[in-house]
C-alpha positions in Angstrom: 163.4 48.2 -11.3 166.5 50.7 -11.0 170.0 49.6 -10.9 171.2 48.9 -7.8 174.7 49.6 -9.1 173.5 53.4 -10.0 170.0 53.6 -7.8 168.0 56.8 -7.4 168.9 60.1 -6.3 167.2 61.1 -2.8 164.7 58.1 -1.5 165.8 55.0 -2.7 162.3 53.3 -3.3 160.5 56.8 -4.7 160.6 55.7 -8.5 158.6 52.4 -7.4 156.6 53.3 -4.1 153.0 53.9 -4.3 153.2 56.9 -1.3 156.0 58.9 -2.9 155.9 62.5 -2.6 157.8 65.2 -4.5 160.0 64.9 -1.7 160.8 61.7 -2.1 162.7 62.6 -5.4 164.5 65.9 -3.4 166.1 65.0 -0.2 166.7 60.9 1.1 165.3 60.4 3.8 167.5 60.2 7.6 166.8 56.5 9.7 164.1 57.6 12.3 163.8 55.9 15.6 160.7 55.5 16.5 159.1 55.1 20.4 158.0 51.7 19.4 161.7 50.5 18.6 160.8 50.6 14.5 163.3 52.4 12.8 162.7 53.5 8.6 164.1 55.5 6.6 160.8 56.9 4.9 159.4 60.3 4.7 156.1 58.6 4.9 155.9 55.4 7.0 153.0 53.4 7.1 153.5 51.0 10.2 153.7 53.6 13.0 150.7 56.6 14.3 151.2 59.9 14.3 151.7 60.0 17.6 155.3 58.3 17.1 155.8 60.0 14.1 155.4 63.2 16.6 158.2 61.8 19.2 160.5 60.5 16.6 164.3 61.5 16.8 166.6 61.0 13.7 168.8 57.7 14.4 172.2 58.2 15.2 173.1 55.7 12.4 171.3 57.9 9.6 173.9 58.8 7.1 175.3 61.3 6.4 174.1 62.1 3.1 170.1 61.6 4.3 168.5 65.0 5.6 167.2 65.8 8.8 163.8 66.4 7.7 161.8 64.0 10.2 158.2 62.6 8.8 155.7 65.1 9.7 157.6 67.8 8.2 155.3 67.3 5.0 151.4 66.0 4.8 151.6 62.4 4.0 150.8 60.9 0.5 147.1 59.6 1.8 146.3 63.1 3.4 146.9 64.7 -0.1 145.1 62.3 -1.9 
C-alpha cells in the first residue's frame, strides 16, 4: 500500500489497480462527468460504456494538477490485453 502522506505520482491507484496503463504512471487523471451523473477520475473506468465515455466532459472540479486527457484518448487496459 503507498503512503498516503507521500502517494504516487500521476494516478493515484496505478501502483495497485489491476487496469493500469503506462499512462497511469504519466499524467493523473482530470474528474470526468459522465451522461449518467458518474463522475471518476480514471483513465480507464469500468462502470460506464463507451458510449459515455464518448460524451464525457472533464468536471469543472478536476484539479488543477490532473490533465485534460479524457478516457478514450488511449485503448483501455482489456482492449490491449
Amino acid at each position: 500500500m503507498p503512503s498516503p502522506v507521500d502517494p504516487p505520482s500521476a494516478c493515484r491507484f496505478h501502483t495497485r489497480c489491476p487496469w493500469a496503463t503506462e499512462i497511469c504512471s504519466e499524467e493523473e487523471p482530470p474528474l470526468a462527468e459522465y451522461s449518467s451523473g458518474q463522475a471518476a477520475a480514471c483513465h480507464h473506468p469500468r462502470n460506464v460504456d463507451q458510449g459515455q465515455i464518448s460524451r464525457t466532459e472533464v468536471a469543472p472540479d478536476s484539479p488543477e494538477s490532473a490533465s485534460e486527457r479524457l478516457p478514450g484518448a488511449e485503448p483501455t487496459a482489456a482492449a490491449t490485453r
